[in-house]
C-alpha positions in Angstrom: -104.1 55.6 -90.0 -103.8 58.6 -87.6 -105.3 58.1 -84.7 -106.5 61.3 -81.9 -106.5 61.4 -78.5 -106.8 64.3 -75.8 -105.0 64.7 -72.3 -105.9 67.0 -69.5 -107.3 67.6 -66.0 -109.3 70.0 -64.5 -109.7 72.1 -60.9 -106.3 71.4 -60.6 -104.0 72.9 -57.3 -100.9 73.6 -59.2 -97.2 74.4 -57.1 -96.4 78.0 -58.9 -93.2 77.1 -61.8 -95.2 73.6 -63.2 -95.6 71.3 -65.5 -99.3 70.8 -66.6 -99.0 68.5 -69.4 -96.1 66.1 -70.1 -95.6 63.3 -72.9 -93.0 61.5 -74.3 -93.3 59.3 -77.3 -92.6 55.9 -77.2 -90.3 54.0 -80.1 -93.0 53.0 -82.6 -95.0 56.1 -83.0 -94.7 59.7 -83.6 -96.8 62.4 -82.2 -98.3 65.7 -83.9 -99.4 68.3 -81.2 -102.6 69.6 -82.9 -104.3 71.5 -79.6 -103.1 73.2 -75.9 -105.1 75.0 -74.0 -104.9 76.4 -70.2 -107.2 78.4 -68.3 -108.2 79.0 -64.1 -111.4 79.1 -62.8 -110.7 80.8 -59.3 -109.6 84.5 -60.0 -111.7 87.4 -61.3 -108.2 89.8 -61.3 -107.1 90.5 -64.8 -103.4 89.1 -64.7 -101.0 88.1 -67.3 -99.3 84.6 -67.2 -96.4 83.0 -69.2 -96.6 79.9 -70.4 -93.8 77.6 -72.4 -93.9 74.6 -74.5 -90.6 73.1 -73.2 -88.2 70.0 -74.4 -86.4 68.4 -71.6 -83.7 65.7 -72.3 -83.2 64.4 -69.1 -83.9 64.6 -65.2 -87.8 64.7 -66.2 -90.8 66.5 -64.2 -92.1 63.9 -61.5 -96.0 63.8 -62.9 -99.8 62.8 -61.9 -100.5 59.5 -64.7 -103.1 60.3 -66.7 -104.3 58.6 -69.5 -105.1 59.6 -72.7 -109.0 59.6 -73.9 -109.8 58.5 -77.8 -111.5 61.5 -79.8 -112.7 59.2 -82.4 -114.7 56.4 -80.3 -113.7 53.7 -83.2 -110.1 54.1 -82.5 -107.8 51.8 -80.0 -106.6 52.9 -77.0 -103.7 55.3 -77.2 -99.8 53.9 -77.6 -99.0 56.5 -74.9 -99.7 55.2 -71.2 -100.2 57.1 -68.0 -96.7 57.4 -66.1 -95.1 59.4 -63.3 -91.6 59.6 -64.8 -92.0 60.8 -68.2 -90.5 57.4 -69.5 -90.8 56.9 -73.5 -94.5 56.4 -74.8 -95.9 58.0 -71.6 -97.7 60.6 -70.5 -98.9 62.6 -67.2 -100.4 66.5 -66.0 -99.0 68.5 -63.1 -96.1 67.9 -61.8 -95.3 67.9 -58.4 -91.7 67.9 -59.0 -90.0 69.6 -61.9 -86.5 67.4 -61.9 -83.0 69.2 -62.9 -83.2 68.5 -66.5 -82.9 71.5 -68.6 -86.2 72.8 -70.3 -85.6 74.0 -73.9 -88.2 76.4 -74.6 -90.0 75.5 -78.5 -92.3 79.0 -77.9 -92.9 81.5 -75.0 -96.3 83.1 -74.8 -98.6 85.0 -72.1 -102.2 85.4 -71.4 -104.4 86.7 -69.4 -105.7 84.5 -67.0 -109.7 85.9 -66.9 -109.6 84.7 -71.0 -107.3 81.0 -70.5 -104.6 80.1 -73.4 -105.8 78.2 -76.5 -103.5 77.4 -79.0 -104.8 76.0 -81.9 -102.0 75.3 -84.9 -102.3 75.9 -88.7 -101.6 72.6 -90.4 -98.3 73.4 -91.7 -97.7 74.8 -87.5 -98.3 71.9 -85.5 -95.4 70.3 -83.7 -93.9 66.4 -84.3 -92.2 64.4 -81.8 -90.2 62.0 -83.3 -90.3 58.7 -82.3 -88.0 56.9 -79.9 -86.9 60.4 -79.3 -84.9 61.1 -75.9 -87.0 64.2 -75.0 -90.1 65.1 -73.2 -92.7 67.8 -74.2 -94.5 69.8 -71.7 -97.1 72.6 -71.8 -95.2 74.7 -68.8 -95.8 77.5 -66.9 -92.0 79.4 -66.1 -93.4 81.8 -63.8 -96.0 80.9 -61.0 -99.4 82.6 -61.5 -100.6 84.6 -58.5 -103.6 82.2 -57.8 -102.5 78.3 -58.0 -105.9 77.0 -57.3 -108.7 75.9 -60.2 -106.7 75.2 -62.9 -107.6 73.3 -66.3 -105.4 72.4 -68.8 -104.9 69.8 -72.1 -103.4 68.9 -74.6 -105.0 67.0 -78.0 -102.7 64.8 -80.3 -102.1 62.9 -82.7 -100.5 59.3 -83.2 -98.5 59.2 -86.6 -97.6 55.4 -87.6 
């Protein structure tokens, strides 16, 4: 049975080029990415903002724990755990350190910042990470936004298996 969970954090005080969210299945479980969403509650200037979903192999973002919160209140607790190293089958938000892996970009977007980012996938869309996989996956911004201050950001997924 498939069980949901969401990750974020809010009124966050991000460094500039971050990593908001960051997960990394562990080896019995896949996950489906089924919502992202980012948005700042500090400016009133219209700006645009890039944002990434990124694999990284190796060298992973140093991140806040954070653990993942059940959508459906009957299911268990989440296989994925709150971590700071983006070991397998954990999970944390904005990174304080970004690490020298290599980020492969899955999609590049922009948005304005006065409207947030919301993606929302069609079912034949949403993303899978495999299980036991060697990469991380990271809602990321590549460019820093012009005001780093009051940001929220999340991610909801699935557990498959």
């Amino acid at each position: 049975m498939a069980r949901e969970y969401t990750l974020g954090a809010a009124g966050q005080t991000i460094l500039g080029v971050t990593t908001l969210i960051g997960i990394r299945p562990g080896t019995t479980c896949a996950i489906e990415i089924l919502r992202m969403w980012a948005a700042q509650s500090q400016n009133a200037t219209s700006a645009q903002q890039r944002i990434q979903f990124v694999r990284q192999v190796s060298v992973f973002p140093t991140v806040v724990s954070a653990t993942p919160a059940k959508l459906k209140e009957g299911d268990p607790i989440s296989q994925i755990v709150g971590g700071t190293a983006l070991a397998a089958g954990t999970c944390g938000v904005n990174a304080s350190a970004e690490g020298a892996g290599a980020k492969t970009a899955i999609l590049d977007d922009a948005f304005n910042v006065l409207n947030g980012y919301l993606w929302v996938p069609t079912p034949n869309e949403t993303l899978i990470l495999s299980p036991g996989s060697a990469n991380s996956f990271a809602l990321y911004f590549p460019v820093a936004p012009a005001n780093l201050a009051n940001w929220t950001f999340g991610i909801n997924f699935r557990e498959l298996g």
